[in-house]
N, C-alpha and C positions, 0 to 999 in steps of 0.2 A: 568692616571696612579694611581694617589689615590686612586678612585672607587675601580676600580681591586684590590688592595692590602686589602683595605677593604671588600671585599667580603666575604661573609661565606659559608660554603658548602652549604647550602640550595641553595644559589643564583647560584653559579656554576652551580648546578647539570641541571636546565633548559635551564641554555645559552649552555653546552653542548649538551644537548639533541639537542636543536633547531640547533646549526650548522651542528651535525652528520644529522639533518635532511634533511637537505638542500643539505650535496653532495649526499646523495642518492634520492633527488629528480629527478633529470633524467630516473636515475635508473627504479625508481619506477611507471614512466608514461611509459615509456617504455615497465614497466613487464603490465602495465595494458591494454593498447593499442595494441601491437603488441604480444601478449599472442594467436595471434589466428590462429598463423601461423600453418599449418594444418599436420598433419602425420597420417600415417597410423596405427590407433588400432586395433592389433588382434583381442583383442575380439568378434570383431564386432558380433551378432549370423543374421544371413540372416533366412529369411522363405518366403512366397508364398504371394503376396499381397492379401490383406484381402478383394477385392474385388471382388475375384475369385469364382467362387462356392463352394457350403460346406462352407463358412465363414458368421457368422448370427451377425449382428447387429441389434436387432431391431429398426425403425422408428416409428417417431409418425406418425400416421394415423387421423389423425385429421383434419378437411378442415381445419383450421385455417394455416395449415405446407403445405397445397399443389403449384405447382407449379405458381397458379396466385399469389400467393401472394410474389414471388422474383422480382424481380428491374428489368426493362426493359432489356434485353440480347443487343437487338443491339444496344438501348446507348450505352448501358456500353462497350459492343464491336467498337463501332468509338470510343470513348471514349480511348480507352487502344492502339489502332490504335496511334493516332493524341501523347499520349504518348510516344511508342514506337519510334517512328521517329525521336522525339526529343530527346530519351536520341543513340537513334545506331547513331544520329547525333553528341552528345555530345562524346561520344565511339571516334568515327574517329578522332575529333579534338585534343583527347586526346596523340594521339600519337605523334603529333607534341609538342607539351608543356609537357615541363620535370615535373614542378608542379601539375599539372592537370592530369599527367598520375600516379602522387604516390597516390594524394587524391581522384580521381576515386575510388577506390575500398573498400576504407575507409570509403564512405558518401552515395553512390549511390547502390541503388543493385535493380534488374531489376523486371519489374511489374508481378505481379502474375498471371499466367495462368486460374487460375479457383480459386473464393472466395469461402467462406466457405456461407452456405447458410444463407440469410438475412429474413427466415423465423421470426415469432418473437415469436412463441413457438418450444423449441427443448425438447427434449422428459425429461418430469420431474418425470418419475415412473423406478421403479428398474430395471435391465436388466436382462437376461436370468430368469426367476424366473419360468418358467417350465421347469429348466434343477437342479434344487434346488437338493440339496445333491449327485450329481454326483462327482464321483475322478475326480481332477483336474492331469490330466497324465504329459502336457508338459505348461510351459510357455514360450513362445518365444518372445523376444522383437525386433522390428521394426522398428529402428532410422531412421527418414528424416531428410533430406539437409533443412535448415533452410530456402533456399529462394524457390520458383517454385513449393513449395509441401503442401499437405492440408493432415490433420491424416483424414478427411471426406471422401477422394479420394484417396486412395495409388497408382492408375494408375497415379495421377498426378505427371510428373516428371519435375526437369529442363532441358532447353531445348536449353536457350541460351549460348552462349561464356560469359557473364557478369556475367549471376546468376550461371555457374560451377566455372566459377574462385573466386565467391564470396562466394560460400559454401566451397571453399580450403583453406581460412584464415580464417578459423573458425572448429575448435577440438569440436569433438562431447561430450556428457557427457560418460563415459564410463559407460559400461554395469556393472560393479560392485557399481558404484552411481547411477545406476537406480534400484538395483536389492536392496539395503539398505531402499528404501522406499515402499519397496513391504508389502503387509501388508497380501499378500493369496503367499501360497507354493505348489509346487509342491507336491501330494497324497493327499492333503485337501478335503475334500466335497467344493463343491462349493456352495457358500456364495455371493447374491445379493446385500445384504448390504455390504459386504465387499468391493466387486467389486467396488459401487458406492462412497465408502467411500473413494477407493482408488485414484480413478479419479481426483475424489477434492481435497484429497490432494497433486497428483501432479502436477492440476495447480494452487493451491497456492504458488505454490514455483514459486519464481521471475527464475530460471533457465529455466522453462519448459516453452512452448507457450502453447500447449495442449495436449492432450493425451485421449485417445480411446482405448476401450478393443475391441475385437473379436474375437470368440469364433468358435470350429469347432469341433462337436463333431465325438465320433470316430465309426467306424463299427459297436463294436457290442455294441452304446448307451447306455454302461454303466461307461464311461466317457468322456471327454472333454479335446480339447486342446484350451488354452488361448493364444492371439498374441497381445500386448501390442504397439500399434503404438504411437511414441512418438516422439515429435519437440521441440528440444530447442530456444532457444529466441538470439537473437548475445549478448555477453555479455558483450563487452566493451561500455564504453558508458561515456556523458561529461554532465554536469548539472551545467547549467549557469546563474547567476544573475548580471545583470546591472543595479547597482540603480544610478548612475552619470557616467558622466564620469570622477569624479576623484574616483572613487572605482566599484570594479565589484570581482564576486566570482566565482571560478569554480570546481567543486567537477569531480575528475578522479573516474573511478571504472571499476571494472570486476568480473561480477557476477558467473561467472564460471570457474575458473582460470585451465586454462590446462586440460578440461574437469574433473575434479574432484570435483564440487559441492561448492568448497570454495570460500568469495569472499574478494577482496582486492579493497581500497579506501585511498582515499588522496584526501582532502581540499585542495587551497590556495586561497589568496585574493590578491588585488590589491589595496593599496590606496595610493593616492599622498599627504595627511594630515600625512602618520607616516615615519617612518624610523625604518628600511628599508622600501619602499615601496609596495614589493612585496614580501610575505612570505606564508611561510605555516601556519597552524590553523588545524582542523583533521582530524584523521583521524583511520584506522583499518582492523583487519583481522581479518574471519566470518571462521570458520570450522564448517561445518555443517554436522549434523548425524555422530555425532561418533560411528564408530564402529556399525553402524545398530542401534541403542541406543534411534533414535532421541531425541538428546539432541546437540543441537548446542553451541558453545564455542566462543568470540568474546574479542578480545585481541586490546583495543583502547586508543587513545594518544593525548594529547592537546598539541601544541607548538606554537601556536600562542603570540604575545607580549604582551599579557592579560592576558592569561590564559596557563596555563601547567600544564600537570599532566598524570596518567595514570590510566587505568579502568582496569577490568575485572570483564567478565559477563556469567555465564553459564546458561542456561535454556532448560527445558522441556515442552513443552503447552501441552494442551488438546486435541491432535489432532484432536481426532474423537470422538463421543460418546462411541468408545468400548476403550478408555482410559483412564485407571482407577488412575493414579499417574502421578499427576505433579509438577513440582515447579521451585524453578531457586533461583540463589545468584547472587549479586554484589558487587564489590568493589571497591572504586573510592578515590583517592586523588590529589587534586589539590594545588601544593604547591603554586601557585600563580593563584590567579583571581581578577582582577582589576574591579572595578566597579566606574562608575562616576557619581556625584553627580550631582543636577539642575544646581550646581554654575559651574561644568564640573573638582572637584575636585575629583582625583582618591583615592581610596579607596580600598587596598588589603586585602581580605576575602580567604583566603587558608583554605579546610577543610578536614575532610574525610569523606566519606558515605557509611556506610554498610547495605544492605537491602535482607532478605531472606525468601522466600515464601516456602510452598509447600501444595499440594492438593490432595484430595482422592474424587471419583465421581464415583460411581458402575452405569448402567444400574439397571435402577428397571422395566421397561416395554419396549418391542418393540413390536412393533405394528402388528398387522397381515394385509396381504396384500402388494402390490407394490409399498410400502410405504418406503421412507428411518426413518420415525420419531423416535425416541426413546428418554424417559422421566431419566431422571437422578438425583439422590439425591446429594449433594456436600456440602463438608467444605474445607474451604481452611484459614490455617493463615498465618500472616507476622508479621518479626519484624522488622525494619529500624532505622536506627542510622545515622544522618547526624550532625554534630560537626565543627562548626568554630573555628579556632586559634584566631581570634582576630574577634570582634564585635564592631569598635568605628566609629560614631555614632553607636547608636541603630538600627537595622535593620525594628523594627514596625514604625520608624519616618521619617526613609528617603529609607529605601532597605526595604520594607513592606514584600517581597517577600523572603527573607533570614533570617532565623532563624534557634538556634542549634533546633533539633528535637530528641523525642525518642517517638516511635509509636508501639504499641503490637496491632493488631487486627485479629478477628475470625468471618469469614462469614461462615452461615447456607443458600444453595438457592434449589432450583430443578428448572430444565430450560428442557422443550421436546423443543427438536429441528431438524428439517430437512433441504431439501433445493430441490428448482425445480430450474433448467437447463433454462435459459435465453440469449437472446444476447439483443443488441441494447439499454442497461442501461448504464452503463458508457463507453461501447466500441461503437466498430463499428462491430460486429461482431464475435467476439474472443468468444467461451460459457462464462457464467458467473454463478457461484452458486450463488441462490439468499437468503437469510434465510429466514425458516418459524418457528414457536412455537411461547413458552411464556417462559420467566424468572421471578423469585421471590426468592430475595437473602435482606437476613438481615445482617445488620456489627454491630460488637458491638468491645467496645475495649479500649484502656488508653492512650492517650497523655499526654508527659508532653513537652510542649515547652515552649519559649520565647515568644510566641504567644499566647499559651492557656492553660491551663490545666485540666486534669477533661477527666471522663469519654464518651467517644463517641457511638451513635449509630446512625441506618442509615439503612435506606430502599430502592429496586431499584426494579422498575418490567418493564418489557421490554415485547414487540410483535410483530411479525411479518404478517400478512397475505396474504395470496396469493387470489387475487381478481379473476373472473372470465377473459376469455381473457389476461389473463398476470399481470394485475394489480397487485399493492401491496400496501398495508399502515402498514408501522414501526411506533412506538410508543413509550415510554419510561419517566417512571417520576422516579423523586427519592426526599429524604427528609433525612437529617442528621445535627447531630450535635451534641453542649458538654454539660453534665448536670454540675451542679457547685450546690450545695448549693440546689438539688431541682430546680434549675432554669436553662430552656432551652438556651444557649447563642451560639453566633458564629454560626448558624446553616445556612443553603442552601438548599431549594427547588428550580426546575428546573422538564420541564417538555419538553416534545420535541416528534412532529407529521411530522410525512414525506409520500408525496404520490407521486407514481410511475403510471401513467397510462398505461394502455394498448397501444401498439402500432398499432396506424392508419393509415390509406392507404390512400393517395392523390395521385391518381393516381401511376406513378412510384415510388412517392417517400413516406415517413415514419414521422411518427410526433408522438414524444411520451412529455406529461407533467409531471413536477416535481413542487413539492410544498411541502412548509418546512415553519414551526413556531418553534419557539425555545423562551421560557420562564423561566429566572433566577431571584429569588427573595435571599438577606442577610435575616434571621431571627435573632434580636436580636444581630447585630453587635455591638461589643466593640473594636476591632480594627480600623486600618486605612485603611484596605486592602478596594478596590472599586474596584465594575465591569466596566471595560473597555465597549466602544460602541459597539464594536462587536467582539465576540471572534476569532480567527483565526480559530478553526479548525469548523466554520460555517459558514464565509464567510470572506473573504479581500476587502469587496466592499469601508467599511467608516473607512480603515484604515487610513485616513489622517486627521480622525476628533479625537478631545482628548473629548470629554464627557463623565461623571465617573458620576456614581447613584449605589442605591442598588437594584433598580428592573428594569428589560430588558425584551424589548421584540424585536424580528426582523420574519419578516415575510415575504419569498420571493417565486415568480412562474416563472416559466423556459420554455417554449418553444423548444426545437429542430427538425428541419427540415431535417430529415437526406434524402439525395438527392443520384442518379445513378451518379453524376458530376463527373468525374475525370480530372483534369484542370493540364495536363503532371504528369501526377502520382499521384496526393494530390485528395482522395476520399472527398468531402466537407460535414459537418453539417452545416445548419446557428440556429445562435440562440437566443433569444430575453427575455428578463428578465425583471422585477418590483420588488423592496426591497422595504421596511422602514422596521427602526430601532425607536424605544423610550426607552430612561431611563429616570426614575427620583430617588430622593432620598427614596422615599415610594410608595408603589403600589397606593393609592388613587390618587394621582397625574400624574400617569404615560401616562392618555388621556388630563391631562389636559397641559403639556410640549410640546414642538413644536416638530412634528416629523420630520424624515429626510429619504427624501423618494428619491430614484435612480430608473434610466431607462439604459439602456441596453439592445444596438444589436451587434454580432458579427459574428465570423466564426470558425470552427472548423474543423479542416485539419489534416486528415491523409495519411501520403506519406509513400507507398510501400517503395519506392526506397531506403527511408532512414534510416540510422541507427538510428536517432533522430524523432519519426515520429508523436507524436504527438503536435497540437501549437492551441493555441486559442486566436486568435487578434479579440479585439474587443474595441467599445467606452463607458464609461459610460457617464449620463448626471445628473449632481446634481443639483436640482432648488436652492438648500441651499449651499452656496458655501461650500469650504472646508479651512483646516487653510492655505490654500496658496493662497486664493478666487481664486479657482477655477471651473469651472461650465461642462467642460468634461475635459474629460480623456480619451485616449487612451494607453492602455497594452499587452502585450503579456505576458501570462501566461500560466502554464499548466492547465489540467483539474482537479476541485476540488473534491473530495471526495463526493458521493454521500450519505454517512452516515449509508451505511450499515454494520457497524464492530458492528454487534449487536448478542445477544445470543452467546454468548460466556463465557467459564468460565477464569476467568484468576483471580491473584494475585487480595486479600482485599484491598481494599482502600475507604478513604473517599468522599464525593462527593465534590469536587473544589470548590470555590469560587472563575470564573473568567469569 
């Protein structure tokens, strides 16, 4: 009772928060889980399946695309056989068990009639581009049932009792949030770049699975009607972490709330170390494309016992090359963030952070020909403001990582950039945009923190190319830091090569290599800050190891075997890996430290059926043990990031030291 009586409003204001949060948590899983109960939208516009006559999608005509080069049919058909049996078995038992007849239709949804094809070049040049400056008269759009149907085949329908009832707990996107990212109008000349410009960015968006134009010109050939075939993705969905069993994480979401493009999410954790044991931590809600605008809005909230606070973030990206103004603001205050020291003494660091971009990027060349490339000139500045309440310790001596900051920077770059149409790189099949061009972007600008001060500047030039057969090798070095006096200090060189092979034929099945180096050097460090052994967004392999140096290197090759196997619905990759890692304190030293080298074989499974469908169980093996001396390990993980979020214009910033 003391506590409570001495309270101040600061402290109220989060324990309120967190408890209002809490009885609306049911609420909240609820709205995101069962959101997909189905009704009927008028809107809907119906038109003539696009694989009718008169409707022209060009194919690539390439041996490489032709028909010996897809995955054995009749595997794959016992295959889908020996599947089906098991789940129209699992169906029946259902009906007996009250449990199993509610989670059916929640977890399970029925194998795909016909896949998209597993050629490994799909068509990377512009589309219609002898129908160029034709009126565009009608655009009609062409929504499929999320399970049984391919945008490649619109004859393909569902067909079973499982996958109709599974497309009826699921609300389509409406036609007025698909009509918000159109980027060509009805009377327009039709425009090839546009068309492909558009494609991409409809499955970049987490709502869409794929999307397909088709085109059907009219009598008297002096315009065209477009039909827009489009698949959204199910958009509830659960993301799970178990690192003990006295703690495990689970993030709720739904990426398409009530067919309107919005998404909604909620955090919680589980640990038997705190009290309460089970709470919530964060969470938010994503309006996206306001108003045709695309500019998306995200309204988000900390309330875990750590940390609380609340955000807001609005931003505009560079969508395509004909986007010529971007930028985005933040703003965040966290009136409690507890941090704990080595000795596991807590430490609350409450701050606020404001940070706001914005960018101008004209077209200065598009290319002629059936080529998407186009070369762009760009400046983009930002200002950020991040301010702690209290600083005790010092945060360069024990929180390296926390410091007040004030940051003005102006980046100068041109980047051409395109993209060729892939599958079988980080999917199984789903198209993939893959980038091509070059970048060259300069940062110059003023910090004044608790960390550093003094003026900044900074280099970064990036590449992509597309090799013959599919291939590709990305690229990317960069070099920055503070002058002081004349004198280079705190500065970060890093340099990073990635190679994508062509995909090979082993018989029925597909075998594409990946290989990645990644190189970080401190220049001239005066702080305490140290690179970690391996950064996360490069690899999780020697997360168990603590080795801190100024200069890294890791270097790994990847194998996968993508196979015809479908083992009761789970399409299989297997796949097989080699890493080392080296730091040391200075690059001369860095072959002379002991390196620490992993092996790795696993599996990679994707299941139709499920709503959760991608998993990657596999063993590593450490000759060097780990700080728990351990010498394997076995994981289940998702699939990482192949590292292509490259050529891209976004918000100035410095180059990391991590």
């Amino acid at each position: 009772m003391q506590e409570e009586v001495h309270r101040n409003i600061s402290e109220i204001r989060p324990i309120y928060l967190q408890k209002f949060a809490g009885r609306i948590a049911v609420l909240l899983i609820g709205i995101l889980l069962l959101t997909g109960i189905n009704h009927q939208l008028k809107a809907q516009v119906t038109c003539k399946d696009s694989t009718k006559a008169g409707i022209e999608r060009k194919r690539n005509r390439n041996n490489i695309g032709n028909n010996n080069d897809s995955l054995t049919f009749e595997h794959r058909k016992k295959s889908f056989d020996e599947s089906e049996r098991f789940y129209d078995n699992l169906n029946s038992r259902k009906q007996d068990n009250r449990i199993l007849k509610k989670l059916y239709p929640l977890v399970f949804k029925a194998p795909p009639r016909k896949e998209i094809s597993d050629t490994p070049e799909i068509e990377d040049q512009l589309l219609f581009t002898e129908h160029q400056g034709k009126i565009i008269r009608t655009i009609q759009i062409k929504k499929l049932d999320i399970f049984g149907t391919s945008v490649h085949d619109t004859l393909l329908i569902s067909r079973t009792r499982l996958e109709n009832l599974l497309n009826k707990t699921h609300i389509n996107s409406s036609n007025a949030v698909i009509k918000k990212y159109l980027l060509i109008e009805e009377g327009e000349l039709l425009n090839p770049r546009a068309i492909a410009d558009n494609e991409k960015v409809l499955r970049e968006l987490s709502i869409f699975e794929d999307v397909q134009f088709y085109m059907k010109e009219s009598p008297d050939q002096k315009s065209v009607d477009l039909i827009l075939v489009i698949k959204d993705v199910y958009p509830a969905g659960i993301d799970l972490s178990i690192d003990k069993l006295t703690r495990s994480r689970a993030r709720f979401y739904n990426r398409n709330l009530w067919g309107l493009g919005n998404q909604i999410e909620q955090s919680m954790e589980f640990n038997s170390k705190k009290k309460p044991t089970f709470f919530l931590t964060n969470g938010g809600y994503t309006f996206r494309n306001i108003s045709g605008t695309f500019i998306d809005s995200r309204a988000y909230w900390k309330v875990g016992p750590e940390s609380r606070g609340l955000g807001l973030e609005i931003t505009k990206t560079f969508l395509t090359p004909e986007t010529r103004f971007a930028g985005g603001a933040r703003v965040e205050n966290l009136w409690k963030n507890q941090l704990s020291d080595p000795e596991q003494i807590k430490h609350d660091f409450p701050y606020m952070l404001y940070d706001v971009w914005i960018g101008y990027a004209p077209v200065i060349n598009r290319f002629a020909g059936k080529t998407p490339l186009r070369t762009q000139a760009y400046i983009t500045s930002r200002i950020s403001s991040l301010q702690y309440k209290s600083l005790n310790p010092q945060p360069d001596t024990v929180f390296p990582d926390h410091y007040n900051l004030e940051r003005k920077l102006l980046s100068i770059g041109i980047i051409k950039s395109g993209f060729v149409r892939r599958n079988m790189i980080t999917g199984f099949g789903r198209t993939e945009d893959i980038p091509v061009g070059y970048q060259i972007e300069t940062t110059f600008g003023t910090e004044n923190s608790d960390r550093v001060k003094g003026i900044y500047s900074g280099l970064k030039i990036a590449s992509g190319v597309n090799i013959s057969h599919g291939a590709h090798i990305f690229s990317s070095a960069g070099i920055g830091g503070y002058w002081n006096n004349n004198n280079f200090t705190n500065g970060t060189f890093n340099t990073n090569l990635a190679l994508i092979s062509r995909l090979y034929k082993y018989g029925s099945n597909r075998i594409r290599i990946y290989g990645t180096a990644f190189y970080t050097q401190g220049i001239s460090r005066t702080g305490l800050q140290t690179l970690e052994i391996t950064p996360e967004r490069f690899s999780k392999t020697f997360s168990n190891y603590e080795h801190t140096g100024h200069s890294r290197l890791n270097i790994k090759a990847e194998a996968v075997l993508f196979t015809p196997i479908y083992l009761l619905g789970f399409r299989c990759a297997f796949y097989g890996f080699s890493e080392i890692v080296m730091i040391s304190d200075k690059p001369v030293h860095l072959f002379k430290q002991q390196a620490l080298p992993a092996f790795g074989i696993g599996i990679k499974v994707r299941n139709e059926h499920l709503v959760f469908s991608t998993f990657q169980f596999g063993f590593t093996f450490f000759p060097v043990p780990d700080n728990n001396n351990r010498h394997v390990i076995f994981s289940i993980t998702d699939q990482q990031s192949a590292g292509l979020e490259l050529l891209r214009i976004n918000a100035p910033n410095i180059i990391e030291y991590r």
